[in-house]
N, C-alpha and C positions, 0 to 999 in steps of 0.2 A: 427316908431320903427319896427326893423324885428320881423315877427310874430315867434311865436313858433311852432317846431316842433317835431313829438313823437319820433324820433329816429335821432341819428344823428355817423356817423360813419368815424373816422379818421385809417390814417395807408398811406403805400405808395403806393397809384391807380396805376396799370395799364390801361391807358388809348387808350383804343384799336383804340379809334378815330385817335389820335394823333400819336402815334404808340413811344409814352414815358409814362418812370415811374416817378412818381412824388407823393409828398407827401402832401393828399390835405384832406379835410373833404368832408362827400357824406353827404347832408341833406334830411331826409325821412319822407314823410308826405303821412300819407291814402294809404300806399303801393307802391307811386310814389317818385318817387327822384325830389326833388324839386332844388337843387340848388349843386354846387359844392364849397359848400365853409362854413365857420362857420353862425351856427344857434344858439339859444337856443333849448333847447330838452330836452324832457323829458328823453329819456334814450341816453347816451353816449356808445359807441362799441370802441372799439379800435383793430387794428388789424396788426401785423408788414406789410401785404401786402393787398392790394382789387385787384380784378376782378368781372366782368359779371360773372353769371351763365354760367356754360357751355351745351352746343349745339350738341347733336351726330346729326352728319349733316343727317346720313340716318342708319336704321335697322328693324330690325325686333324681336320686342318683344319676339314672341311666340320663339326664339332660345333658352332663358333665361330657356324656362321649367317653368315659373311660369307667371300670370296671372301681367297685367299692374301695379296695385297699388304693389303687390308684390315685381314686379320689381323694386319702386319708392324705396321702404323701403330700399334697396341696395343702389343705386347710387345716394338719392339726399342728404347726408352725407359726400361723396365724390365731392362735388359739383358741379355735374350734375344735373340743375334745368329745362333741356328741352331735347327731345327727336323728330328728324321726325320721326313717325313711319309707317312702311309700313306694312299694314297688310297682307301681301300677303298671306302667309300661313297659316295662318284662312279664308282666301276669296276661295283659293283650296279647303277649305273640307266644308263649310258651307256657301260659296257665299256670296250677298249682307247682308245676315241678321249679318254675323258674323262681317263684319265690321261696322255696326254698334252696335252690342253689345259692338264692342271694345271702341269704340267712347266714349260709355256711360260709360265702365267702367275706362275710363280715367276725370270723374266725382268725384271719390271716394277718389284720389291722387294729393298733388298740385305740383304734377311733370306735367310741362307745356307741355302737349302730343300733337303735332299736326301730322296729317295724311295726307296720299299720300293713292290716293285712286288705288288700285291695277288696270292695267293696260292690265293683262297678264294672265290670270283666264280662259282657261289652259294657261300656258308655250308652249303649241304645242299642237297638233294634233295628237302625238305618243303614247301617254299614255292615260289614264283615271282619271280624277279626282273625285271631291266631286260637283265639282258646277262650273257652269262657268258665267263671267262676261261681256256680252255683252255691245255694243255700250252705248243702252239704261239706261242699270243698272248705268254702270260706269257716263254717265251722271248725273243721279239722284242724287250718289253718291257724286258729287262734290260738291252740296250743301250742304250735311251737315253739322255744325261746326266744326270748326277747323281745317277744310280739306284746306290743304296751294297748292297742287301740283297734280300731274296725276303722280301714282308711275311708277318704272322702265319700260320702254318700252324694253321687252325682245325679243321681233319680230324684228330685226332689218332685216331679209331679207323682211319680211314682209313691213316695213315701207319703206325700198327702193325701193320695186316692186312696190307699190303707193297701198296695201290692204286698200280696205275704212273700213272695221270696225276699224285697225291701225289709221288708218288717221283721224276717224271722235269721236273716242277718246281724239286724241291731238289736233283739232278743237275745243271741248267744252269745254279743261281745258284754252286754249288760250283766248276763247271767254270771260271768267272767272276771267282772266288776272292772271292766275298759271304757278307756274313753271310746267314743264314738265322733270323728272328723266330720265335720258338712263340707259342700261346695254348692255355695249359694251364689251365682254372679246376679246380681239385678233381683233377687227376690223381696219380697216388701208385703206391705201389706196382712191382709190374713194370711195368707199361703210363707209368712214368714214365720207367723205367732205359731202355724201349726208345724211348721216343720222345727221350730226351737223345742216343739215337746220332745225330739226326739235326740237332737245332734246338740254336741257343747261347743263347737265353735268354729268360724270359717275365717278362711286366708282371700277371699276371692272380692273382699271390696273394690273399688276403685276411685268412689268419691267421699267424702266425708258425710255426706249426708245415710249412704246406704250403710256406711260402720257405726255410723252414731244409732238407725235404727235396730244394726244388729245388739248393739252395746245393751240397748234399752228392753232386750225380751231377751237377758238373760248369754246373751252368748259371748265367750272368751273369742277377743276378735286378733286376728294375725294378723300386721303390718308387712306387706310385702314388698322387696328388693331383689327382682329376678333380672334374667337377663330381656326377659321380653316386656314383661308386665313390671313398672319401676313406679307401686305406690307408695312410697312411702313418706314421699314430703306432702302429697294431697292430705294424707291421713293425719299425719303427727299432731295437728293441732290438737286431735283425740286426747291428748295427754294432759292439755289444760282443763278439758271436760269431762273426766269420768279417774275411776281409781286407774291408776296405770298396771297397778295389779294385776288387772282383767286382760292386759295385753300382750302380746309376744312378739317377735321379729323371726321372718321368713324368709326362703331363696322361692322356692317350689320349685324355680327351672333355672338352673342356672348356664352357662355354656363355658365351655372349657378355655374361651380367650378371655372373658370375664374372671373366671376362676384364678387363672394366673395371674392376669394383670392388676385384678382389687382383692380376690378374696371373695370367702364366700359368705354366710352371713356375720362374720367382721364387718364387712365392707357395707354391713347395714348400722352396725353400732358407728362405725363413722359418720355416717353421710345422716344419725340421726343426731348426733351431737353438731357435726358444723350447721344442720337446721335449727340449732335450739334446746332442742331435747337436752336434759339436766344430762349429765352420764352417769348417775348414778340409778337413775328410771332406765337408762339406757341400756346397762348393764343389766338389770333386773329383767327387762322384757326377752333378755335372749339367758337368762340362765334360771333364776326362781323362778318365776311367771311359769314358763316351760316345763319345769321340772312339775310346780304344784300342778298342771294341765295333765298328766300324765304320770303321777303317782311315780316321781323317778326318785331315787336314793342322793342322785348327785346333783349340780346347781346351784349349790351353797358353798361356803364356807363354815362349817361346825362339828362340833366334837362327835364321831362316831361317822361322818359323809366321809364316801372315796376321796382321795387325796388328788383330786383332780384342779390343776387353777394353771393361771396365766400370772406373769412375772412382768411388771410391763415399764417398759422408761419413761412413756410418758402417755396420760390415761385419754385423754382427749383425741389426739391422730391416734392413738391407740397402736402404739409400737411396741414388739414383743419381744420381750427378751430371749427370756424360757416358757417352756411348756411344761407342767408333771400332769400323769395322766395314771390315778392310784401309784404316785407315789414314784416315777418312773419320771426321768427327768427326757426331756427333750425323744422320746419313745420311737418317732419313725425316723429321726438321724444316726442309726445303726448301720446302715446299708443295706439293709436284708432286701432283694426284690422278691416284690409280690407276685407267687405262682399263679398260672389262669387258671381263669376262672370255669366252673366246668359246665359253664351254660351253654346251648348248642350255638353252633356256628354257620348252620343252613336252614334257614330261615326264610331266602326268599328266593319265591320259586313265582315265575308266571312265565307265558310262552311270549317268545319275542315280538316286540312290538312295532309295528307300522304308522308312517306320518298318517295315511286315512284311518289307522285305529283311532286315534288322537280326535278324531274334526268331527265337527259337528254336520250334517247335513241340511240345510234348505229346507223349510217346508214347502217354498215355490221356486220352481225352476226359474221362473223368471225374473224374481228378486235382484238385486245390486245390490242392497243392504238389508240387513233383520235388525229388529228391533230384541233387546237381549238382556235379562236378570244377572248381576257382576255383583260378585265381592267386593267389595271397596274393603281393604287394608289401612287400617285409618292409623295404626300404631298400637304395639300391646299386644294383648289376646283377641281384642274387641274387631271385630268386621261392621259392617254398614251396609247394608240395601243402596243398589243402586239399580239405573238402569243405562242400557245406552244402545247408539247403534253402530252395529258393526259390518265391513264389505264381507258381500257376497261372489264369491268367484265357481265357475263350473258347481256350482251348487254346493259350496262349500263355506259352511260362517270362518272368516281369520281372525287371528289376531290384528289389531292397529296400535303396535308399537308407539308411532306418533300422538297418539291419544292416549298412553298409556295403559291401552286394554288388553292385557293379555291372555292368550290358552291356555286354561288350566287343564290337568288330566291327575286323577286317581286311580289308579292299578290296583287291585288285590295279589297280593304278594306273599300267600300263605300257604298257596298251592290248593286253592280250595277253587279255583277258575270263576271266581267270582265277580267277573266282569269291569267293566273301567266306567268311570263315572266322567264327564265331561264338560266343561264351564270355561268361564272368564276371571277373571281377575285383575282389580285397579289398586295401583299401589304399590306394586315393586319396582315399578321404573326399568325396566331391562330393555336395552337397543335391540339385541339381537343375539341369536342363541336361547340358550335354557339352561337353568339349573332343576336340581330336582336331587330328591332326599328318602330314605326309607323312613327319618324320624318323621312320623306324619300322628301327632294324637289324636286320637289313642288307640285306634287300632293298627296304627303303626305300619298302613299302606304303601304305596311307593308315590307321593306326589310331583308332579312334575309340573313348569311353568316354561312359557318360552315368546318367545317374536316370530317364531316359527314351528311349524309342525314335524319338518321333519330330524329338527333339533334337540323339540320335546322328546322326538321317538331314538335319539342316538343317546341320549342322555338318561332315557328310562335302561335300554339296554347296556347300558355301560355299568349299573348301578346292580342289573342283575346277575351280569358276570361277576362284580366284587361281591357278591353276596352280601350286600346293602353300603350306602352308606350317605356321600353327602358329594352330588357332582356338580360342576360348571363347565359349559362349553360353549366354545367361540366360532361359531361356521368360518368367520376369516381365516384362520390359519390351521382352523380343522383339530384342535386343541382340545382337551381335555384338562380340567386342573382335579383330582378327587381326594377323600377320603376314604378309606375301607372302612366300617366296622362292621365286620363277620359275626360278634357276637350278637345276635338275635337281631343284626339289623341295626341295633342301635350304637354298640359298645366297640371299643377296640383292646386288644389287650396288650398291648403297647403300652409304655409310659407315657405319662399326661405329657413332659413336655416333646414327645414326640407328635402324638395327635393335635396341639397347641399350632405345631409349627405347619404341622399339613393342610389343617384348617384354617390358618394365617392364608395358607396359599390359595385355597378353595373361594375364600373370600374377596381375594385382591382381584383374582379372575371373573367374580363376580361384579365386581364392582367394574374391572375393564369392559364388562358389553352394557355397564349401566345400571344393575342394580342397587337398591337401595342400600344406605349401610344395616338396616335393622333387618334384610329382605329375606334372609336366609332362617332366621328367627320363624319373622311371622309366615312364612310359607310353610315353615313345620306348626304350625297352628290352623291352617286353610281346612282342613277337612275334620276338627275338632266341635263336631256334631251337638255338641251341648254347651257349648255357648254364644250368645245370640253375637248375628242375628242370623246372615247367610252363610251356609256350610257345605264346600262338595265332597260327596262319600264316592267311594266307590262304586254305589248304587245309585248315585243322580244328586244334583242342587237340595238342599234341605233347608227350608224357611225355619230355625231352631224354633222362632216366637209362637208358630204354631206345631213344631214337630212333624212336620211331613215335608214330601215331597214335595216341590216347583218344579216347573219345565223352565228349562234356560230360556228357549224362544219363545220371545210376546207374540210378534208378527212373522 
């Protein structure tokens, strides 16, 4: 006689094995699927459709603004019951220790959190961080629990020049038998072929051409749907031309208004079906694909996989009924709040700051205008080379709001007095006032933008009493709108829909003195030192194409 089992769930599977739908019963016993076919059971599920849980093949938590369980309370509703997460940007400001708190704090949530252990702790050599992750650390590191991979390798000149702390990173996750993530934006050519000898695969395309040549030498390519970087209708046609097999669906960065309002890589299996995309490739790229990418037990539907799956009304808007997540029906609608998390909460520390800390100086007294190197913000991750000219007053370069050139400023913010780096920026559109952010990748600085100097300097200081977080201010009525997050600068431990609603608010006020809608995004990307093409650090303008320094002023 078949034995009995505690759950038993019919509807029409997607069978991501198979790569058909069909209408079959899942039999679930002790949180394992024990069989694909009728059981006895004690509780019966019905569902017009089943799937795997789904899989964001790669990201980064701390984008979300709220702490891991937090984030779980969001997306595993939507049915996302697995995340890689890379903790890079906790490992920038508090090193080996914060990846491990995160580790632990992925204890609290049965969102199935596996980790890539940061790779790139600094990003470079040009800036200043919180902490850095040597050969050594990063070894340690991979033995922790649930650590599946060696995160993004962001050195890629590094890895081709044969650097051994690069190399003897990708040595010990290999040794390991882990995947190894890249971060190729714009690589090509030879310096592609050689960096494929080492990494399995990257999220950082942007056009079709540069994923079709990662496709072609060998690399498992991620489709990405972030809050800043939105590739994924450029890319899709990839799936006409190559096994779709080889593909995955990503966030990398998501932002906690995005979160709530679409979802998190759900909201990529949508927006890949109303492109086109079969849903049953669609489905695949964010659950197998993934799971075979990283050697994971779950991602399937089959006899002996965690009892992990999605319950759905209807498979195309992809509307979710239930959630089981080993066997556990609907898992974060308990109530239970998630304890904080015990990452440090002071984090940013510099001495207070002045509108002339902010400005730039004249090389001639006598000047009315300098001629001046600006980030152009073009949308996305990506910057642009520009130049332009800007007034000169008492010997002082400004901003020209009206021309939409703004003052940029970078603060090191780690307590390490490592001075303020100082530029322009085209592309946020801001009247007047400043906003300004601790999320600043990757070393996770205090960036501040503004129409004026002494706006920039009320809005860096405001940011360093809240021990970090995300401000906007109005010289009109002398206003502040902010956010906190205390934990490391970047997090808050507050419930998502409370930093949801505060960043609603941070944002409206931003846009009241003009900024862009996407501006707050890509201003937390301005000082993101390895990806081309202009970057300001906290130690000066950085031309990425060549890796060094520029001077802001031509003339």
């Amino acid at each position: 006689m078949t034995e009995r089992v505690d759950t038993l769930v019919r509807g029409t599977l997607v069978n991501v094995n198979t790569g058909n739908v069909e209408d079959r019963a899942v039999a679930i016993d002790d949180g394992i699927i024990v069989a694909l076919e009728e059981r006895p059971a004690e509780r019966e599920l019905h569902a017009k459709y089943v799937t795997p849980g789904l899989i964001d093949a790669h990201m980064h938590v701390e984008s979300s603004m709220v702490t891991l369980p937090q984030y779980a309370e969001a997306v595993v509703p939507n049915g996302v019951t697995s995340v890689v997460h890379d903790p890079h940007e906790i490992a920038n400001v508090v090193g080996a220790a914060g990846v491990r708190a995160v580790i632990q704090d992925a204890e609290q949530t049965p969102l199935k959190a596996r980790f890539t252990v940061p790779s790139s702790v600094p990003a470079s050599d040009l800036q200043d961080c919180g902490a850095t992750l040597p050969a050594e650390m990063v070894t340690d590191l991979l033995e922790e629990p649930n650590v599946i991979a060696l995160g993004e390798v962001m050195d890629v000149p590094g890895l081709v020049a044969g650097d051994e702390d690069v190399h003897a990173k990708i040595r010990a996750a290999r040794e390991r038998g882990l995947t190894v993530d890249g971060h190729m934006p714009q690589v090509t050519g030879d310096e592609l072929h050689e960096a494929a000898r080492y990494l399995d695969n990257d999220h950082e395309s942007i056009t079709l051409a540069e994923a079709r040549e990662k496709a072609d030498v060998g690399l498992r390519v991620y489709l990405r749907e972030g809050s800043s970087s939105k590739n994924l209708a450029e890319l899709l046609p990839l799936t006409e031309e190559i096994d779709t097999r080889r593909l995955s669906l990503c966030t990398d960065d998501r932002e906690v208004t995005d979160i709530i309002d679409e979802g998190g890589v759900d909201f990529a299996i949508r927006k890949a079906i109303q492109e086109g995309a079969d849903p049953v490739n669609a489905v695949q790229m964010a659950t197998i694909n993934t799971a075979e990418s990283y050697d994971l037990p779950f991602g399937r539907v089959e006899p002996g996989a965690p009892a992990d799956l999605v319950l759905l009304e209807d498979l195309d808007s992809w509307r979710v009924d239930d959630v089981l997540i080993d066997g556990e029906l609907n898992p974060t609608e308990d109530g239970t709040v998630p304890s904080a998390t015990n990452l440090p909460t002071d984090t940013v520390e510099f001495p207070s700051v002045s509108a002339s800390d902010l400005a730039i100086t004249a090389r001639d007294s006598r000047s009315r205008t300098a001629r001046v190197r600006v980030i152009d913000a073009v949308g996305g991750l990506q910057t642009d080379p520009m130049t332009a000219e800007v007034p000169v007053r008492e010997r002082t370069l400004l901003p020209d709001p009206d021309e939409d050139l703004l003052s940029l400023a970078v603060i090191e913010r780690h307590g390490g007095n490592g001075g303020i780096g100082r530029g322009f920026v085209h592309g946020l559109d801001i009247d007047r006032g400043a906003v300004g952010s601790t999320i600043a990748h990757d070393a996770h600085n205090c960036v501040v933008a503004g129409a004026d100097h002494a706006s920039m300097a009320a809005v860096a200081n405001k940011l360093e009493e809240l021990d970090g977080g995300v401000v906007a201010y109005d010289p009109l009525d002398d206003e502040f709108a902010s956010l906190a997050l205390p934990v490391a600068g970047l997090m808050s431990n507050e419930s998502i829909e409370t930093v949801y609603e505060q960043f609603e608010t941070v944002e409206t006020h931003a846009a009241e003195i003009g900024m862009a809608e996407t501006g707050l995004m890509e201003l937390s990307f301005l000082a993101l030192e390895v990806i081309p093409t202009y970057r300001l650090t906290n130690n000066g303008l950085v031309d990425v194409t060549d890796g060094k320094y520029v001077d802001v002023t031509m003339s």
